[in-house]
C-alpha positions as MATLAB code, in Angstrom:
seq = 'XXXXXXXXXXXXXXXXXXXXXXXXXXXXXXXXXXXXXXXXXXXXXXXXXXXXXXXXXXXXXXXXXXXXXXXXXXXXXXXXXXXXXXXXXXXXXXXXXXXXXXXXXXXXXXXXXXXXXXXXXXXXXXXXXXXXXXXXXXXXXXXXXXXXXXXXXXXXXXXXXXXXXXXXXXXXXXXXXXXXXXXXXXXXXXXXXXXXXXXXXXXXXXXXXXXXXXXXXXXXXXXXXXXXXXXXXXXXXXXXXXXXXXXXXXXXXXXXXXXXXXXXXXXXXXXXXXXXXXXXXXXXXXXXXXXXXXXXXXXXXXXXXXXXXXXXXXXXXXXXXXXXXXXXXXXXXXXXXXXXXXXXXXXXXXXXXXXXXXXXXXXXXXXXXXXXXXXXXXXXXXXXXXXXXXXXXXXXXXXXXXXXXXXXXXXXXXXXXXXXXXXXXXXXXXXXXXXXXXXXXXXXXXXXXXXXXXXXXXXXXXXXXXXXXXXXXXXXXXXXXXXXX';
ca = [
       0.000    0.000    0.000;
       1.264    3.776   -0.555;
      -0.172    6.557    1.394;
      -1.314    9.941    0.567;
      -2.788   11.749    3.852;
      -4.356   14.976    3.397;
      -4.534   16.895    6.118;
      -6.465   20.856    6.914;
      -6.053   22.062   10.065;
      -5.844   25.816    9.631;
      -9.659   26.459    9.430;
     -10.371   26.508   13.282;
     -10.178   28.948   15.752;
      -6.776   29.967   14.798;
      -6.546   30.047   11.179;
      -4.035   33.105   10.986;
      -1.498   30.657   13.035;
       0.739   28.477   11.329;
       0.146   25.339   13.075;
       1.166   22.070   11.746;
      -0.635   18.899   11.739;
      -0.039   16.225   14.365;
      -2.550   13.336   13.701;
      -1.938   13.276   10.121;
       1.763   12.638   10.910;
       1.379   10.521   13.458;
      -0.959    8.338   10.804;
       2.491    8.321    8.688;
       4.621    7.388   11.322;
       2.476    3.904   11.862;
       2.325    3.268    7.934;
       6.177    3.628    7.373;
       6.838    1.616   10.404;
       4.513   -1.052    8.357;
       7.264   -0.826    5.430;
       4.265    1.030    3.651;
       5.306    4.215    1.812;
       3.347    7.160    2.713;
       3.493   11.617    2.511;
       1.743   14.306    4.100;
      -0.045   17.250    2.054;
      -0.663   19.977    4.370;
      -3.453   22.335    4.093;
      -5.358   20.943    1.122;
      -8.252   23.499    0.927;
      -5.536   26.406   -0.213;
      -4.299   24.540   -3.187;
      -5.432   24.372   -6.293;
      -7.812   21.248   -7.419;
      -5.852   20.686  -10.443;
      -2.492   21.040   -8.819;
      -3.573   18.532   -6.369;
      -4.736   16.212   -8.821;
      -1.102   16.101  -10.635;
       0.496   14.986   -7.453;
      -2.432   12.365   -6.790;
      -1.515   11.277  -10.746;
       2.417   11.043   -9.991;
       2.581   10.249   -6.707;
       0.216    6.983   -7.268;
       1.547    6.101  -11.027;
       2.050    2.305  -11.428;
       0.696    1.816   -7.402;
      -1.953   -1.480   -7.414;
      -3.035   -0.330   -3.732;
      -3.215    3.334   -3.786;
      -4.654    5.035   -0.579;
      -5.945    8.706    0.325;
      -6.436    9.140    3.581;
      -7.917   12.601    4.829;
      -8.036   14.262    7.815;
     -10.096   17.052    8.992;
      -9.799   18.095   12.824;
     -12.460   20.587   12.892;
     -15.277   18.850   11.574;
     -16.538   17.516    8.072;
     -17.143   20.813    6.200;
     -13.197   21.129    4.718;
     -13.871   17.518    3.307;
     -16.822   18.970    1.021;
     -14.254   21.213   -0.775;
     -11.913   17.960   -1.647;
     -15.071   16.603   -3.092;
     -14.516   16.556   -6.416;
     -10.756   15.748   -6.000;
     -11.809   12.268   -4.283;
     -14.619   11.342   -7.331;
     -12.074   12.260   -9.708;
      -9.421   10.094   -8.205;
     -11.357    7.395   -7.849;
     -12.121    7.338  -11.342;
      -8.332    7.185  -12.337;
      -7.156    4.985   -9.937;
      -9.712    1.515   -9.831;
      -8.039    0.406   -6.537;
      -8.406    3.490   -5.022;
      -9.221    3.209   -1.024;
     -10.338    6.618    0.400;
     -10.182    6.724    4.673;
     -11.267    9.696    6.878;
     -10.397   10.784   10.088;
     -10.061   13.434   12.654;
     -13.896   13.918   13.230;
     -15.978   12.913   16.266;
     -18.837   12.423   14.346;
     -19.930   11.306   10.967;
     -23.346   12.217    9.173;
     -23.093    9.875    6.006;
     -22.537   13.075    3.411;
     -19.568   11.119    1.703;
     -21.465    7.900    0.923;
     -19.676    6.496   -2.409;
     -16.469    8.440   -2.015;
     -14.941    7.589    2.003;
     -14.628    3.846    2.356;
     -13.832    3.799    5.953;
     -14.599    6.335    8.835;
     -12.191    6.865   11.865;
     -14.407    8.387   14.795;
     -11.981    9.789   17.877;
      -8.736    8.815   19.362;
      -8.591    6.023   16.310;
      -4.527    4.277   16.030;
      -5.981    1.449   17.502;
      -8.752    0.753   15.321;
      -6.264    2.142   12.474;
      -3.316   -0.362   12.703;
      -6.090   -2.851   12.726;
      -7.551   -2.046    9.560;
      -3.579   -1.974    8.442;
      -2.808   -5.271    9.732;
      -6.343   -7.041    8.142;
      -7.827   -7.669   11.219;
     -11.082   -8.301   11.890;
     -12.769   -4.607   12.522;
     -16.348   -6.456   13.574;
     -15.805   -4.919   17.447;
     -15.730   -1.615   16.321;
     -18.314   -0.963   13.200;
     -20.931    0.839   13.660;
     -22.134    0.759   10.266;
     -21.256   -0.527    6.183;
     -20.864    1.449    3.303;
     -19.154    3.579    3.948;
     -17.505    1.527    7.016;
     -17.891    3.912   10.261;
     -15.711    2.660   13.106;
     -15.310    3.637   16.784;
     -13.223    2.113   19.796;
     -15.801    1.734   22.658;
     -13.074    0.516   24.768;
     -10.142    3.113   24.674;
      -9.948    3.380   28.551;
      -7.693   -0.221   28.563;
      -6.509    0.781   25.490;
      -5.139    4.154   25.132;
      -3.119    4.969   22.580;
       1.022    6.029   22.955;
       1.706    9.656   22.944;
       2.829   11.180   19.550;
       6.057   12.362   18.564;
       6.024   13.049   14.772;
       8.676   12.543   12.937;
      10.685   15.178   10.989;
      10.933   14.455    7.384;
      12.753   16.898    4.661;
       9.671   16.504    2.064;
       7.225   18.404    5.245;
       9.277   21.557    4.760;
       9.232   22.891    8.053;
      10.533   26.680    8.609;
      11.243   28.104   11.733;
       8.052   29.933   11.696;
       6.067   27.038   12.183;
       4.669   25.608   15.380;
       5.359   22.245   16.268;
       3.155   19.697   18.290;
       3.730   16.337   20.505;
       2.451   14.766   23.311;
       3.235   13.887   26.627;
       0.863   11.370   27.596;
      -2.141    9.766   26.532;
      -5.419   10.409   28.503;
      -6.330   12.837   31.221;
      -7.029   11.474   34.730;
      -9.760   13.876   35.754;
     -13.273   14.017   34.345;
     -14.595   17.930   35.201;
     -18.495   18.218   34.659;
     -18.151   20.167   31.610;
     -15.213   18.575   29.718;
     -15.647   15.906   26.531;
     -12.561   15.124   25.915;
     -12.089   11.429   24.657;
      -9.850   10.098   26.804;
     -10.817   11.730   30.118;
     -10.677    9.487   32.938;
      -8.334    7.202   31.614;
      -7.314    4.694   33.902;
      -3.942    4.232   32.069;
      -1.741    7.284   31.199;
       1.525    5.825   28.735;
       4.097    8.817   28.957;
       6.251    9.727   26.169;
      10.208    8.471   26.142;
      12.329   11.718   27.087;
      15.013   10.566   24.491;
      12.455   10.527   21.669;
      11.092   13.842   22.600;
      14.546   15.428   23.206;
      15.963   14.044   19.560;
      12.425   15.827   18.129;
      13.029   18.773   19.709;
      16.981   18.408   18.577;
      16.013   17.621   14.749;
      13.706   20.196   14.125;
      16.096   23.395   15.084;
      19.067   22.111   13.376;
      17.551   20.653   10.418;
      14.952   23.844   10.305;
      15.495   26.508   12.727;
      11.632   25.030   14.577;
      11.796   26.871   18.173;
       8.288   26.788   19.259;
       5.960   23.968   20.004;
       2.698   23.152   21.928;
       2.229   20.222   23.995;
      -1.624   18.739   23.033;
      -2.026   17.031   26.403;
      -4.993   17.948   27.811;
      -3.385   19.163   31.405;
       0.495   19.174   31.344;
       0.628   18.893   34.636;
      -2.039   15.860   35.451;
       1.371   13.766   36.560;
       4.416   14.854   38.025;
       6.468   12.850   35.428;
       4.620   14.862   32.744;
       6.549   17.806   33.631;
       9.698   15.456   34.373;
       9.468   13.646   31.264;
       9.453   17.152   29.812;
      12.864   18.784   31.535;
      14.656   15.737   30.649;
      13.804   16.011   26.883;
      14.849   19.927   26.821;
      18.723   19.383   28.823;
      20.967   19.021   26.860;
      19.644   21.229   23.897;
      21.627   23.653   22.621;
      18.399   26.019   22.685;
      15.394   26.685   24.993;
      12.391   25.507   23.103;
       9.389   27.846   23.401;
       5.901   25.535   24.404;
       2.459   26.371   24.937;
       0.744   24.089   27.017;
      -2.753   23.401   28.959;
      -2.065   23.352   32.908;
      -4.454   22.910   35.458;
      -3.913   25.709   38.494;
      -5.543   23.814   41.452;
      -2.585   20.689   41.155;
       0.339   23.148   41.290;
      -1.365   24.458   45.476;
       0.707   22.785   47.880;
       2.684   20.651   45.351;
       6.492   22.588   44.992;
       7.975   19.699   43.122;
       5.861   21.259   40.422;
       6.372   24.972   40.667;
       9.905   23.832   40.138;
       9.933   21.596   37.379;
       7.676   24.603   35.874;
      10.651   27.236   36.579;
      13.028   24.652   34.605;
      10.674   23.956   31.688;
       9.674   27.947   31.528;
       6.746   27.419   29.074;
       6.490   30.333   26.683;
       2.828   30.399   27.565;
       0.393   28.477   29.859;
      -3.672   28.202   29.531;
      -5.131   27.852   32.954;
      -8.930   26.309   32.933;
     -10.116   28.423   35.885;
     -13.903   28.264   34.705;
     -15.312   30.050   37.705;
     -13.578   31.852   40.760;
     -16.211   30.603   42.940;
     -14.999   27.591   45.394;
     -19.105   26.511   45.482;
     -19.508   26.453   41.496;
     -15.555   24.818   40.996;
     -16.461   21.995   43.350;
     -19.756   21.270   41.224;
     -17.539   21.113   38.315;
     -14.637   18.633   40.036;
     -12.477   21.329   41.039;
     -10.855   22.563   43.914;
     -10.139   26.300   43.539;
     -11.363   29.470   44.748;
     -10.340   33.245   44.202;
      -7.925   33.461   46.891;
      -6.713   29.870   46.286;
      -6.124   31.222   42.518;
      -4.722   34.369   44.099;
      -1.986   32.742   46.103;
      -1.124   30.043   42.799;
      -0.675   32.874   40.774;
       1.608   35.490   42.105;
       3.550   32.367   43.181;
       3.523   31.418   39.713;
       4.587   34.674   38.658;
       7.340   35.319   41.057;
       8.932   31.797   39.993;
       7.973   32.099   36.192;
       7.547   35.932   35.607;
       8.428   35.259   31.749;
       5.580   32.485   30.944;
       2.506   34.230   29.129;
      -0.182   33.327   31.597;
      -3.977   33.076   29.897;
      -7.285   32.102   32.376;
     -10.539   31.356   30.582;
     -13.832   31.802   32.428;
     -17.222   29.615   31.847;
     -20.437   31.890   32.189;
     -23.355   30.059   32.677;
     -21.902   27.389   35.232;
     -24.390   26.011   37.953;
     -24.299   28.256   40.860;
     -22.490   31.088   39.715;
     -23.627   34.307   39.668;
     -22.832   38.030   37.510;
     -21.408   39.653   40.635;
     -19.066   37.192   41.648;
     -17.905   37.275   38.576;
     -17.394   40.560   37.714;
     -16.035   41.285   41.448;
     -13.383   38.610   41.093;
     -12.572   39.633   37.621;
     -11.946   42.836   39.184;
      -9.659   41.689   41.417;
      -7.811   39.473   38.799;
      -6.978   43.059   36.899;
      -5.849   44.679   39.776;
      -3.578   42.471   40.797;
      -2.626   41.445   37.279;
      -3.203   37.988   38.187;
      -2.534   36.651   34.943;
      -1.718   38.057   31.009;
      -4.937   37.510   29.057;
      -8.051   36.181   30.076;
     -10.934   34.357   27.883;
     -14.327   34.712   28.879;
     -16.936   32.824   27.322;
     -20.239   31.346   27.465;
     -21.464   27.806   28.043;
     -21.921   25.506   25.112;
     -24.151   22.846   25.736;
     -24.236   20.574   22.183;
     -26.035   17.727   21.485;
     -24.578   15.289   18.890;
     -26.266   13.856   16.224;
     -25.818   10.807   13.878;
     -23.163    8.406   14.425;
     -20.676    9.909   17.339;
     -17.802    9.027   19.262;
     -19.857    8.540   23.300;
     -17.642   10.775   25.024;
     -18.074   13.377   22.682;
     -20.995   14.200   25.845;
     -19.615   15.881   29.075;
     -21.395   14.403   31.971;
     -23.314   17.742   32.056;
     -24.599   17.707   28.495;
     -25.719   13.611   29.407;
     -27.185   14.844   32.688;
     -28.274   18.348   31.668;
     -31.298   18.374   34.130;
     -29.995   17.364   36.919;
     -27.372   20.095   37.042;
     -30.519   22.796   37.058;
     -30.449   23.268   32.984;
     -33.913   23.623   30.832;
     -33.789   23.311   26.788;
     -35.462   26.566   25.721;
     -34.665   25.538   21.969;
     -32.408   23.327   19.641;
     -29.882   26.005   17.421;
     -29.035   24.191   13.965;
     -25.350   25.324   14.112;
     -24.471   24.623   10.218;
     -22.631   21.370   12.330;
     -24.827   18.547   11.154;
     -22.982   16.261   13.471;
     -23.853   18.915   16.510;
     -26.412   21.188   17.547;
     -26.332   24.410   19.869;
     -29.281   23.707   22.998;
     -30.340   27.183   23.788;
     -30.771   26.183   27.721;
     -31.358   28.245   30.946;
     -30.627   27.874   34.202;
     -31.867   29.918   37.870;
     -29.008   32.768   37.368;
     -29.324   32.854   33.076;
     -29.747   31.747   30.389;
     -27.748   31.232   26.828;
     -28.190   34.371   25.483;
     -27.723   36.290   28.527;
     -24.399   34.895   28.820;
     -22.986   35.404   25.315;
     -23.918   39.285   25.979;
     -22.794   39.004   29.533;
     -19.614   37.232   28.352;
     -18.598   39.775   25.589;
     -19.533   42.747   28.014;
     -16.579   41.388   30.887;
     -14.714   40.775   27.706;
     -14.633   44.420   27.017;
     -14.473   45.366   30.443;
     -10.898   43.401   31.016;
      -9.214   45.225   28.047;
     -10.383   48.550   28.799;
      -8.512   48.209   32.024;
      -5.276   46.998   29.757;
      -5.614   42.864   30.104;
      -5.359   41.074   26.748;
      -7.423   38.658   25.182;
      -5.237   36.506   23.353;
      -5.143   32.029   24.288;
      -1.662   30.736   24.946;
      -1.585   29.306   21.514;
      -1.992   32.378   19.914;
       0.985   34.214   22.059;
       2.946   31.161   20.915;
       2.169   31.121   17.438;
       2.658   34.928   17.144;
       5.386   34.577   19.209;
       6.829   32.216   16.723;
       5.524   34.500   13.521;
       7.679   37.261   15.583;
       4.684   39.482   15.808;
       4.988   39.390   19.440;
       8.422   40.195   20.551;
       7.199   39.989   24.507;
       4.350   39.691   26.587;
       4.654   43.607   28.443;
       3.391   45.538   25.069;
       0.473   42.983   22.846;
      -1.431   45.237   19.776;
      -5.088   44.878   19.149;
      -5.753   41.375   18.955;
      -7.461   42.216   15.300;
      -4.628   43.520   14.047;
      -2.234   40.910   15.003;
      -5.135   38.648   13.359;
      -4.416   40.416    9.872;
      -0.908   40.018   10.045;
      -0.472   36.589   11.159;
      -3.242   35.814    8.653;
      -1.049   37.424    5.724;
       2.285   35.322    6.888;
       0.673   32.379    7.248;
      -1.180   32.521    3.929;
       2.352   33.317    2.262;
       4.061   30.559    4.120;
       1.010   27.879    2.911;
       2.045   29.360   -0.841;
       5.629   28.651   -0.464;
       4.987   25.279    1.238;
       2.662   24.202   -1.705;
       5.425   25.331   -3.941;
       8.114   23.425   -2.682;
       5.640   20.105   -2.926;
       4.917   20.802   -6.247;
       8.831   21.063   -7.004;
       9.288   18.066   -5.190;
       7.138   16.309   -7.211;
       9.012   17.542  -10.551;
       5.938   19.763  -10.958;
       5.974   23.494  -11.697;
       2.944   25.703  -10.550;
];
């Protein structure tokens, strides 16, 4: 077999970053370790159809088991636009097998043109389809064949380190992912990640991670990266596994990375594996500063437990960008706590940037990976939620409940949430997540975290260098393939 993977990952939340793909080269990884030949094609829904189809024509000339496999992160919408890519390649090429992954839910659009649908956390299910096995313990459906691993909690999978291949022409603008470990531990109300809760947690090996971090800045110039664990911190050898793979480096690799506040109180082994690692920026999941509403929600801290984390943090890491994102709508909660304890948050400058938004509670349709629920969304009404209404979000794998609850309700809290939104940058406290200090960081719009523009305008800019840099990527794949644009 011979692999093409298409991947897009650029039309989230940040599309102005230059991010780079890390399922679709972890999928590569597992072929070529198979003795299976396989390349990545970044970015697919910026190149042009035809140019796409002469490197589908050359890269699969004279191959008898010729396989496309796509993968979409952010949902099935990017995979419409390769549409008529995949029905012309499966004209030319007879043997043609066409895979998908990356989603969390499938709604059957692709019938005749994806022959086999990955749902979730999928290298499992994956190397068994490469192997031959029997897939009967997984399907969910035929034609095309949707599959899903019910059972990932005794079998996660190992983190990923990509590998770092010539033909992905990496430049040191670009931001790098891996991860640390598998799985997340805790289970808060409001969280649907996959693999929360795991029972098993397989950390990555420090030599691995420290020759990825080695290869990429002398074969590139790569400096920044983001760690995709859900919480960094969730085990103490996280953060060890971590300052072993950076010693020894001849530079100080700048990583985002998700902690969790309320596991760094009382725990100093942490604080100073934390002032070794110096993260270029941190997200902290703070959700609500009220101790009644963070115990409802598995959580420990309160505003003056947050207060005494955080200048400690600062004194020991005063150079890590430090963002805290706020839930509104939470059971419990109420608009003056949270405006007073935002207030005191700016005055003490607490942290760098805060995100304030409102609660999403979706309900997902067709077929769907289970945990792509929080406990809350499974158990709305016993947490003191009401439906009002069912929003059709464009999503046809998940819709937007318009709910309510005895403080608000889900359009009070958008308003609510954009109004403290304003309210923290008039009094001079950015907006921007971790990721996007990195990857502006790494775009060298941001030369430090004391002086941040208008987040709109550093929007523009990274857009236009990231746009240029996706031109002169697909440029350099097109000479690689003895093609000329």
């Amino acid at each position: 077999m011979k692999f093409l993977i298409l991947t897009e990952n650029s039309n989230g939340t940040w599309s102005y970053l230059h991010y780079r793909s890390l399922g679709s080269h972890e999928i590569k990884k597992r072929v070529m370790r198979r003795g299976y030949k396989a390349h990545v094609i970044e970015w697919f829904t910026y190149w042009d159809q035809d140019d796409l189809k002469k490197v589908i024509e050359k890269y699969f000339e004279g191959e008898s088991e010729p396989v496309i496999a796509t993968s979409t992160p952010f949902g099935n919408t990017d995979l419409q636009k390769l549409e008529a890519v995949l029905r012309w390649a499966r004209d030319r090429f007879s043997n043609l097998k066409c895979i998908h992954g990356g989603n969390r839910a499938w709604n059957g659009d692709f019938k005749g043109l994806v022959d086999y649908v990955f749902l979730g956390r999928s290298m499992e299910m994956f190397e068994a389809w490469l192997d031959k096995k029997d897939l009967t313990e997984f399907k969910l459906q035929d034609n095309p064949v949707v599959l899903y691993n019910k059972n990932f909690k005794e079998n996660i999978d190992t983190p990923v380190v990509p590998r770092v291949d010539y033909e992905d022409f990496y430049t040191p603008t670009d931001v790098l992912g891996f991860e640390l470990g598998a799985g997340c531990k805790f289970n808060c109300l409001f969280c649907n990640y996959e693999l929360r809760g795991s029972k098993i947690s397989t950390i990555a090996d420090p030599k691995e991670l420290h020759e990825y971090f080695k290869e990429a800045n002398s074969k590139y110039g790569v400096t920044h990266f983001f760690a995709s664990d859900d919480t960094v911190n969730e085990t103490d050898a996280k953060l060890e596994t971590l300052v072993e793979a950076i010693e020894g480096l001849n530079y100080k690799p700048k990583i985002a990375a998700f902690s969790r506040l309320d596991l760094i109180n009382g725990r100093k082994k942490q604080l100073a594996l934390y002032k070794r690692i110096n993260f270029n920026s941190l997200f902290f999941g703070l959700e609500s500063f009220n101790p009644e509403v963070s115990k409802i929600i598995r959580k420990k801290s309160g505003i003056e437990d947050i207060k005494g984390i955080l200048k400690m943090f600062r004194n020991e890491c005063p150079d890590t960008f430090t963002t805290g994102a706020i839930m509104v709508g939470l059971p419990k909660d109420s608009k003056d706590s949270i405006r007073e304890n935002l207030d005191i948050v700016i005055r003490d400058k607490l942290i760098d940037a805060i995100n304030i938004f409102p609660l999403d509670i979706f309900q997902a349709k067709n077929h769907h990976d289970e945990f792509f629920h929080s406990d809350l969304e499974r158990d709305y009404q016993k947490y003191g939620y009401r439906y009002k209404d069912i929003y059709e979000t464009g999503n046809p794998n998940a819709h937007l409940a318009v709910w309510e609850n005895d403080w608000i309700d889900a359009g009070e809290a958008n308003i609510f949430s954009r109004q403290m939104i304003n309210h923290c940058t008039e009094n001079g406290m950015s907006v921007l997540t971790h990721l996007e200090y990195n990857g502006l960081n790494a775009q060298k719009l941001i030369r430090n975290k004391t002086y941040i523009k208008k987040r709109n305008v550093l929007h523009q800019q990274g857009m236009m260098i990231s746009t240029s840099l996706k031109q002169k990527y697909i440029q350099k794949k097109l000479e690689y393939f003895g093609l000329k644009k």
